[in-house]
C-alpha positions in Angstrom: 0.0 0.0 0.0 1.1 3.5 -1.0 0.8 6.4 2.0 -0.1 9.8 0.7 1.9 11.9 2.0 2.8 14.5 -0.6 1.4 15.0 -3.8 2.6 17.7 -7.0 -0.7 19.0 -9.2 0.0 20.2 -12.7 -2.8 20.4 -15.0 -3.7 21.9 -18.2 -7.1 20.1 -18.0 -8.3 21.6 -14.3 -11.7 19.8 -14.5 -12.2 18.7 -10.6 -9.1 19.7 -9.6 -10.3 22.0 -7.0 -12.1 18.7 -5.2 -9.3 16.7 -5.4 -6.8 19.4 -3.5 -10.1 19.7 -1.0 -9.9 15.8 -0.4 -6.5 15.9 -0.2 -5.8 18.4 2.2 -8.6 16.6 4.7 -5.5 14.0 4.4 -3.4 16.2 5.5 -1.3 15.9 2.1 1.1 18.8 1.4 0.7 20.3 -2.5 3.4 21.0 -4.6 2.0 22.9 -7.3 2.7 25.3 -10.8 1.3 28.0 -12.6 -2.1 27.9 -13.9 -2.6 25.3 -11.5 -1.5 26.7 -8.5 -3.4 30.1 -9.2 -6.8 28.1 -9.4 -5.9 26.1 -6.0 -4.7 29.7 -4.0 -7.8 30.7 -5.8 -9.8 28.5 -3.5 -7.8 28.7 -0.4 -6.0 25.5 -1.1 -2.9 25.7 0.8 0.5 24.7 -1.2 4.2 24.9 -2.3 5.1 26.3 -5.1 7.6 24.0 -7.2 10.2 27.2 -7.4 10.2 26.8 -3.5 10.2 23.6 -3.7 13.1 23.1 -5.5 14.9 26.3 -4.5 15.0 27.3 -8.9 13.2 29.3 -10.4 10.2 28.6 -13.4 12.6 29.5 -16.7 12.1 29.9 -20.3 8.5 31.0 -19.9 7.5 28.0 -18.4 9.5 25.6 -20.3 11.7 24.5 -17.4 9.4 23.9 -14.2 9.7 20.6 -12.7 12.9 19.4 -14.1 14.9 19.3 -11.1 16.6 16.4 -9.2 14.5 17.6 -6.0 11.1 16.8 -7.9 12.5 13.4 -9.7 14.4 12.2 -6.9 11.2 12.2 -4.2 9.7 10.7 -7.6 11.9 7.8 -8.7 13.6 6.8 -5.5 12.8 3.4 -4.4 11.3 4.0 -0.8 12.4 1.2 1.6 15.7 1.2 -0.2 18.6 1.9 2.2 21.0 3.6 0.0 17.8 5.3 -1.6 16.6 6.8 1.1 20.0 7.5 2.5 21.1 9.1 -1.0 18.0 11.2 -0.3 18.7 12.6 3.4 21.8 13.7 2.0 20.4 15.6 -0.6 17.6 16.7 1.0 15.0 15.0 -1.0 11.8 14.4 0.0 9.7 11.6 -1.0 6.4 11.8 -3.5 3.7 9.7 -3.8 1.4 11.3 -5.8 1.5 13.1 -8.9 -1.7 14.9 -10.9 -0.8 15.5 -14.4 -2.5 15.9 -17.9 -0.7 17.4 -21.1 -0.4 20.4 -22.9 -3.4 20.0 -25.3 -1.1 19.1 -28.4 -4.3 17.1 -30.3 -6.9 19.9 -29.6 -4.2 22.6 -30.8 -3.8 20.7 -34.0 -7.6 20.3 -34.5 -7.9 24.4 -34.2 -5.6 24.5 -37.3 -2.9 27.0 -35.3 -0.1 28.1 -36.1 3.4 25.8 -35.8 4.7 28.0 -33.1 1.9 27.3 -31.0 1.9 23.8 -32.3 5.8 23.4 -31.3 4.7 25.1 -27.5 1.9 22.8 -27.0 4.2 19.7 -27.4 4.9 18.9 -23.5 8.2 18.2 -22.1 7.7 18.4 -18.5 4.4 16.5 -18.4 5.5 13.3 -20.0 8.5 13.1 -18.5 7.2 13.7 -14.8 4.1 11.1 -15.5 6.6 8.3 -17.1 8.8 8.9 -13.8 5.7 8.2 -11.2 4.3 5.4 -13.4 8.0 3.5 -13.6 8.2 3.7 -9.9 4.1 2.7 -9.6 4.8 0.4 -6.3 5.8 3.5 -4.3 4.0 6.8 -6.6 0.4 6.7 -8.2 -0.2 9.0 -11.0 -3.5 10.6 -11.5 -3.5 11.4 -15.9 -7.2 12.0 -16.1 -10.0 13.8 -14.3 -11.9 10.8 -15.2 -9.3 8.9 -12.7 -10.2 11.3 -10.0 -13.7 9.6 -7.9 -12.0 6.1 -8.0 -8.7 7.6 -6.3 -11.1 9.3 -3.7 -12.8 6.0 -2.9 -9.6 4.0 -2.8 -8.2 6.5 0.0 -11.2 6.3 1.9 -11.5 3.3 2.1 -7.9 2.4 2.6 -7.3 5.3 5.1 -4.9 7.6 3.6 -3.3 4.7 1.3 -3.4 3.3 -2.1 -3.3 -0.3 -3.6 -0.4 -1.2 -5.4 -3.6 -2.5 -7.9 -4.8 1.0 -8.5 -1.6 2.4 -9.0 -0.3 0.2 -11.5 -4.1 0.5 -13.5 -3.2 4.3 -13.3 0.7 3.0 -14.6 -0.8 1.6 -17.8 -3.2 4.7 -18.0 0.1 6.9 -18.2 1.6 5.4 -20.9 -1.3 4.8 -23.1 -1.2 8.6 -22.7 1.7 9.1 -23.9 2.3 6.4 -26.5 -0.8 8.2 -28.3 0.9 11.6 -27.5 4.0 10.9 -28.6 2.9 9.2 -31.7 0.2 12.3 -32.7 4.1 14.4 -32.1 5.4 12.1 -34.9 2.4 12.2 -37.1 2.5 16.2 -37.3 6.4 15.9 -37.9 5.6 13.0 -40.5 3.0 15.3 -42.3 5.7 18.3 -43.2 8.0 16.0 -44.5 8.3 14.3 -47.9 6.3 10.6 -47.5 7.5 7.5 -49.0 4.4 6.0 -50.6 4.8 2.6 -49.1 7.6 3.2 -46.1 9.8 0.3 -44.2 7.6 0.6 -41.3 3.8 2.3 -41.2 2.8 2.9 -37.4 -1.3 2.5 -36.5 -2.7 3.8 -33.6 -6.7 3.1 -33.4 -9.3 4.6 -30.7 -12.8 2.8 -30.7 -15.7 5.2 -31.8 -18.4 3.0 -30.7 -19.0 -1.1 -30.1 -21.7 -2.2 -33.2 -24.3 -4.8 -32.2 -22.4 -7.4 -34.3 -20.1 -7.6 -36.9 -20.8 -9.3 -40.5 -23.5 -11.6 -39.1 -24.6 -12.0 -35.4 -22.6 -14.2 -33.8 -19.8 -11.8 -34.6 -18.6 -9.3 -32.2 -18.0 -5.9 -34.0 -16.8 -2.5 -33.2 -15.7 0.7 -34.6 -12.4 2.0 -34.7 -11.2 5.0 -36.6 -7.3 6.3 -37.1 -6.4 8.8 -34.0 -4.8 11.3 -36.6 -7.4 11.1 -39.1 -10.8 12.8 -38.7 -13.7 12.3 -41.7 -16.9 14.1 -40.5 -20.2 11.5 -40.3 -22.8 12.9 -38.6 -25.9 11.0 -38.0 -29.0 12.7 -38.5 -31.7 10.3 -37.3 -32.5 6.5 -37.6 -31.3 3.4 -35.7 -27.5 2.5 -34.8 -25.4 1.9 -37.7 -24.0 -1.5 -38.3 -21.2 -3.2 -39.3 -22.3 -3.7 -42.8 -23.7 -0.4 -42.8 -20.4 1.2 -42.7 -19.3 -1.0 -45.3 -21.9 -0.2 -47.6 -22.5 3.6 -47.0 -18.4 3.9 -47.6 -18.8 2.5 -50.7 -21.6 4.3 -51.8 -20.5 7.6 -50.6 -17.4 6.9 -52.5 -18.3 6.0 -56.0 -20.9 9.1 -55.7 -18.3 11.6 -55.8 -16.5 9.9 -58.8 -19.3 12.2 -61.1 -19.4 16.1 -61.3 -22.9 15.6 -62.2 -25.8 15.3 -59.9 -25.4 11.3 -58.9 -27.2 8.7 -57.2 -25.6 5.3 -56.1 -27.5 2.5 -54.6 -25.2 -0.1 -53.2 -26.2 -4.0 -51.8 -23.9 -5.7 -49.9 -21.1 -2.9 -51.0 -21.9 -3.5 -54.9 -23.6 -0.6 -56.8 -26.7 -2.1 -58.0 -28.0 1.5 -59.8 -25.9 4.0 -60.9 -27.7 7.2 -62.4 -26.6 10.5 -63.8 -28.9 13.7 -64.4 -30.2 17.2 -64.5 -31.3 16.6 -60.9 -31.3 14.6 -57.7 -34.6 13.3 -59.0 -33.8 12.2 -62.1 -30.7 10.9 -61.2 -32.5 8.3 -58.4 -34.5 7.7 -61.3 -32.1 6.1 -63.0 -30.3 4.5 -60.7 -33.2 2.5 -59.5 -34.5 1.7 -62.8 -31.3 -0.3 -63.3 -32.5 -3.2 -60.5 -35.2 -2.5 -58.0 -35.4 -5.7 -56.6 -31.9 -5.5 -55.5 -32.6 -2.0 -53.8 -34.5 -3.0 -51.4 -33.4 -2.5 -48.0 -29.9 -0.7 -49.5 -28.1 2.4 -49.4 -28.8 5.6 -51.1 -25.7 7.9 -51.7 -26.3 11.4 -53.2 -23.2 14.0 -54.4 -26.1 17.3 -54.0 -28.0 17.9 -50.9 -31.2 15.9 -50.6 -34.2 18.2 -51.0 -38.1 18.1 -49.8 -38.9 16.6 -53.5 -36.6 13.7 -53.3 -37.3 12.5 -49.7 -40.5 12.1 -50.3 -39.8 9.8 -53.5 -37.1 8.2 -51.1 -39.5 7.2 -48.2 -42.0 5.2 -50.6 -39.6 2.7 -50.6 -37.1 0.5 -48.0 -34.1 1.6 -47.3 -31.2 1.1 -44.8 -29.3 4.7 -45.0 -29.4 8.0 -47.0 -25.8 10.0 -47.0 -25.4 13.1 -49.1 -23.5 16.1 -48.2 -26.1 17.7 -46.7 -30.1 18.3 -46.2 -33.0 20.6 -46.6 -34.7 21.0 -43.1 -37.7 20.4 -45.1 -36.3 17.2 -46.2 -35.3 15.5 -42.6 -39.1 16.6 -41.7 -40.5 14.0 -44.1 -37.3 11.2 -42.9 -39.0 11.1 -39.6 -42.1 9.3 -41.0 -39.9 6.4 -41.1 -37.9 7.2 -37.7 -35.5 3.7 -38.6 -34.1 5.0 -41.7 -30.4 6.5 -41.3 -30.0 9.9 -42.1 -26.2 10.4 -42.8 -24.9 13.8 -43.4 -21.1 13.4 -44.7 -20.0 17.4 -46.1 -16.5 15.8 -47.5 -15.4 13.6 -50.3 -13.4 10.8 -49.1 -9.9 10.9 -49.6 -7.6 7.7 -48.9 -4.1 7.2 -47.9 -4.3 3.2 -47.7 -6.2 0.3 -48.5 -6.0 -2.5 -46.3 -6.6 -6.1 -46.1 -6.2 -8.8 -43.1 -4.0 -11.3 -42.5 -3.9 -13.8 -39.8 -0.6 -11.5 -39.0 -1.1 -8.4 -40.0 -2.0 -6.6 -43.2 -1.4 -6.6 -46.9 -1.2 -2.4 -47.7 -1.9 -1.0 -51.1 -2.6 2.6 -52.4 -5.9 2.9 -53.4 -7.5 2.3 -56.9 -7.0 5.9 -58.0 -5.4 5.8 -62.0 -8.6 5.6 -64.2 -6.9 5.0 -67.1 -3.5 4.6 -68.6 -4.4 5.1 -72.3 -7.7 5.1 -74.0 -6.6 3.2 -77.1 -9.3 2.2 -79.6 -8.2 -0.9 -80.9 -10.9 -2.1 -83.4 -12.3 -1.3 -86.7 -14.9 0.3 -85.8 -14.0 3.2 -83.8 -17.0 4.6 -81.2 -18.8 7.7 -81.4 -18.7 10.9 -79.0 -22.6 9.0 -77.4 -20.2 5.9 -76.8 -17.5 7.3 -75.6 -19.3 9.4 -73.2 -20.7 5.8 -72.0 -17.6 3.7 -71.5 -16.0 6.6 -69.5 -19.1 6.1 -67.1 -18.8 2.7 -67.5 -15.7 2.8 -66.4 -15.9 4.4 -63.6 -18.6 2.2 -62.1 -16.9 -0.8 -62.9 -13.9 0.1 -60.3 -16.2 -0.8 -57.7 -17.7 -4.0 -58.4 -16.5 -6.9 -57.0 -14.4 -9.2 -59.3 -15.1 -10.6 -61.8 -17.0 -7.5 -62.7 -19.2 -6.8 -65.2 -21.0 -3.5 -66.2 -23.6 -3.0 -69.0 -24.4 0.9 -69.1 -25.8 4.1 -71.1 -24.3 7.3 -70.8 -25.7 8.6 -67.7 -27.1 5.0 -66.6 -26.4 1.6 -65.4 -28.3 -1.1 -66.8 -26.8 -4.3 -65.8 -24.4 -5.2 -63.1 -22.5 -8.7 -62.9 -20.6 -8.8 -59.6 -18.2 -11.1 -58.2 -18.7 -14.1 -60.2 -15.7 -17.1 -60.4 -16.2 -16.2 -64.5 -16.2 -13.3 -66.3 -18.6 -15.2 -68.6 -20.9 -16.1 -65.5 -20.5 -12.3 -64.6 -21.5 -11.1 -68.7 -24.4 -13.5 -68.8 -25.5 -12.0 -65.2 -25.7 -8.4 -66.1 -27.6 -8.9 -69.3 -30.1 -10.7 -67.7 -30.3 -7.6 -65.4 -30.7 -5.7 -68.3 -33.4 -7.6 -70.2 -35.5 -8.0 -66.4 -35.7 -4.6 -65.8 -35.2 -2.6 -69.1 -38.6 -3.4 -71.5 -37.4 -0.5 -73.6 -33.5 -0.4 -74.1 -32.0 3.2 -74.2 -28.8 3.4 -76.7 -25.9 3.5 -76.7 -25.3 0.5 -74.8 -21.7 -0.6 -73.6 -19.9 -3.0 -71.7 -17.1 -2.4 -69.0 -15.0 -5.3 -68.1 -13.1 -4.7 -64.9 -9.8 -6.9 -66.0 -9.3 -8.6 -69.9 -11.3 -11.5 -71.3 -9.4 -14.5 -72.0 -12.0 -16.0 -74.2 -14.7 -14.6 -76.4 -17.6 -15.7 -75.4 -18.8 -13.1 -73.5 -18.4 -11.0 -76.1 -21.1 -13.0 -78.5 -23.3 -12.4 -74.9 -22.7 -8.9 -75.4 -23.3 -9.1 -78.9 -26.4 -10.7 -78.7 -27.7 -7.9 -76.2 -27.1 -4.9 -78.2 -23.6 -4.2 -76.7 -22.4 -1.7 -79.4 -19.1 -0.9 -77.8 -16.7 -2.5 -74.8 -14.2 -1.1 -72.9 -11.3 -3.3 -70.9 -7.5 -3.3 -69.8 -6.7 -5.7 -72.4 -3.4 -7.8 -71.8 -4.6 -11.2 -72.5 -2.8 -13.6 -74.8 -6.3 -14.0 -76.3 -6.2 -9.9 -77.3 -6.0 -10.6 -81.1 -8.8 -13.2 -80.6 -11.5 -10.9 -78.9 -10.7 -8.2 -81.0 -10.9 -10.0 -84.4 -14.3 -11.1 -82.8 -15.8 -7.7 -81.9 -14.5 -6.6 -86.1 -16.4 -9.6 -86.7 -19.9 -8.5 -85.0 -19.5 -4.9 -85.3 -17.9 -3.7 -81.6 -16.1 -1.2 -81.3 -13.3 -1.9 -78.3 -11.1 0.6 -76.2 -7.8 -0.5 -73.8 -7.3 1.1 -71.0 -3.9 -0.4 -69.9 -5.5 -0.7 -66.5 -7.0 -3.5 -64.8 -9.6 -2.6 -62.2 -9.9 -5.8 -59.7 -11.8 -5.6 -56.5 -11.0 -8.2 -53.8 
């Protein structure tokens, strides 16, 4: 058990601090305090030391050098039932502490405000980390208080142990400190990190993850699933109305909100199970829905609805005629979120930002395979048929295209210009996959808008699935090429009239 006898207090945070000297000085505890925080205790009529006293030296370098003094560090680290300790400490006039109250120089809020680097550079502590680290190596003998949060529990503990603390608290305060400052430190090294030149893919990438929230499940129920985000990353989500969002919500509304802001035009996505199943482009939120729906409504149901405009009165009450999991657009009329309370389940999911990634990751049983994300479009945009296409069909395989970078492999995409009319996702084949997205096309499409065109998100190393396209109306394909059967496929699309176009890049989704 730990006697508390002495105790320093220095705090940017100062939330209960005024209790805590209170309790303390019932105790009898003698206060060794510094600047802001000793002008708040005095303040309050909190007797107590000033560290300058204390330690016979003067605060220097406005503020810079405070506790750094063998006086504070040796009535800190010494070992207390140590013979030569203790007599190292008589001789030097050390006096022994057992307590120390400290939280940090608010470096993370200071970068949030966007200041300046001066004040960045002042608000990375010295003294604070160093004094915390100290009292948490030496946890047996001094218990260090990081967090306001920390504060009742030490209360109870001294009450109930008469002026002492368990060895058990003070090493659950230990780990407190240096989960404290392994995030500090490594916030320190992101900022540094950030003004230098990056490698893309560097020897070592560090990882620090804070949990937003535990989710009900993960993929299916008898999962346990929680949300973490990056500590020095920040994307704005802001959740509107409607029930908790799931596992599989997250999945989905990333990949909806994603592909959405692929198009300068107004957009709507509808993703299932993180594949677009409607893709639409138009004059208006409206039309674009429109669209997108058209392309499968069956597969809608119950999905997510991503829009690149704010979400007026006009389309939420189109929206609400039907089942769906989540909305996200960049923003809302209040008109709008009036009519999404009729259905008080539905997610309303206001995210003002497009999405911008650094990494994309993939697990391991030991760790992660790391890849820059899916960026590069195209490398070329060679037409290498007979028949080249027209400005209509060019317009459509650029959209194409585009889509086709997020469907899961083998992917398939059958689309107009401003429209998606049949998605084949994630198939073994790419025939399988062809075959799947025309008979999209022919269930929901009685009357076939033209041009029609086919994206193929890697090359096709036979050519039967272009006689499937053929036989659809498929007028022009676009692909990486890079298949030993290239002078195969294209000798059969001269044959059938298709006009083709390599990219040079392959577009797989795992």
């Amino acid at each position: 058990m730990i006697r508390i006898e002495r105790a320093i207090l220095s705090v940017s945070d100062k939330t209960g601090i005024v209790e805590l000297a209170k309790f303390l000085k019932k105790y009898n505890v003698e206060i060794i305090s510094t600047g802001g925080t000793s002008k708040i205790l005095k303040e309050n009529g909190i007797d107590l030391i000033e560290v300058s006293q204390f330690t016979g030296f003067p605060e220097i370098l406005d503020g810079r050098v405070k506790t750094l003094h063998p006086k504070i560090y040796g009535g800190i680290l010494s070992i207390k039932d140590k013979p030569e300790h203790i007599r190292q400490m008589e001789e030097n006039q050390i006096k022994p502490i057992q307590l120390i109250v400290c939280n940090l120089y608010p470096f993370e809020e200071t970068l949030k405000k966007g200041k300046g680097e001066e004040e960045i550079i002042e608000n990375i502590d010295i003294g604070g980390p160093t004094i915390i680290r100290a009292g948490a190596k030496n946890y047996k003998y001094v218990c260090v208080l990081t967090n306001p949060s920390l504060y009742r529990e030490f209360i109870e503990e001294m009450e109930k142990n008469n002026g002492y603390i368990s060895e058990e608290f003070s090493l659950k305060c230990a780990k407190e400190v240096f989960k404290l400052t392994s995030k500090y430190d490594f916030l320190i090294f992101s900022y540094f990190e950030s003004k230098l030149e990056k490698e893309i893919l560097p020897k070592e990438i560090y990882l620090r993850l804070e949990k937003v929230q535990d989710l009900r499940y993960g993929e299916n129920p008898h999962q346990k699933g929680a949300w973490y985000k990056f500590v020095n990353r920040e994307y704005k989500r802001e959740i509107l109305q409607g029930k908790e969002l799931s596992f599989n919500n997250l999945l989905d509304m990333e990949s909806a909100y994603n592909l959405v802001w692929q198009f300068e035009e107004p957009c709507c996505v509808i993703i299932k199970h993180t594949n677009p199943c409607g893709v639409g482009k138009g004059g208006d939120l409206i039309s674009a829905y429109e669209k997108a729906l058209e392309c499968d409504p069956l597969s809608a149901f119950g999905g997510i609805v991503g829009f690149n405009r704010k979400v007026d009165r006009e389309i939420a009450e189109i929206l609400i005629k039907r089942f769906y999991e989540i909305v996200v657009a960049p923003d809302y009329d209040e008109t709008a979120l009036e009519i999404f309370k009729e259905k008080k389940d539905l997610r309303i999911i206001k995210c003002p930002e497009k999405m911008k990634y650094e990494y994309d990751f993939k697990t391991l049983t030991d760790g992660f395979l790391i890849q820059t994300p899916d960026e590069i479009n195209y490398e070329k945009f060679e037409v290498v048929t007979e028949k080249k296409p027209n400005e209509e069909e060019i317009e459509s395989l650029k959209f194409a295209w585009i889509v086709c970078k997020f469907v899961k492999s083998n992917g398939i995409v059958i689309t107009t210009k401003d429209q998606t009319l049949g998605i084949g996702a994630g198939q073994m084949s790419r025939y399988d996959s062809t075959r799947i997205a025309v008979m999209k096309m022919k269930d929901n499409f009685k009357k076939l808008p033209k041009p029609i065109v086919l994206a193929s998100d890697a090359f096709f190393p036979f050519p039967d699935s272009i006689e499937v396209a053929h036989s659809a109306g498929v007028t022009a394909i676009i692909q990486p090429g890079g298949s030993k059967a290239d002078q195969e496929i294209i000798k059969k699309c001269n044959e059938l009239g298709i006009s083709m176009v390599f990219t040079g890049t392959r577009h797989f989704k795992h």
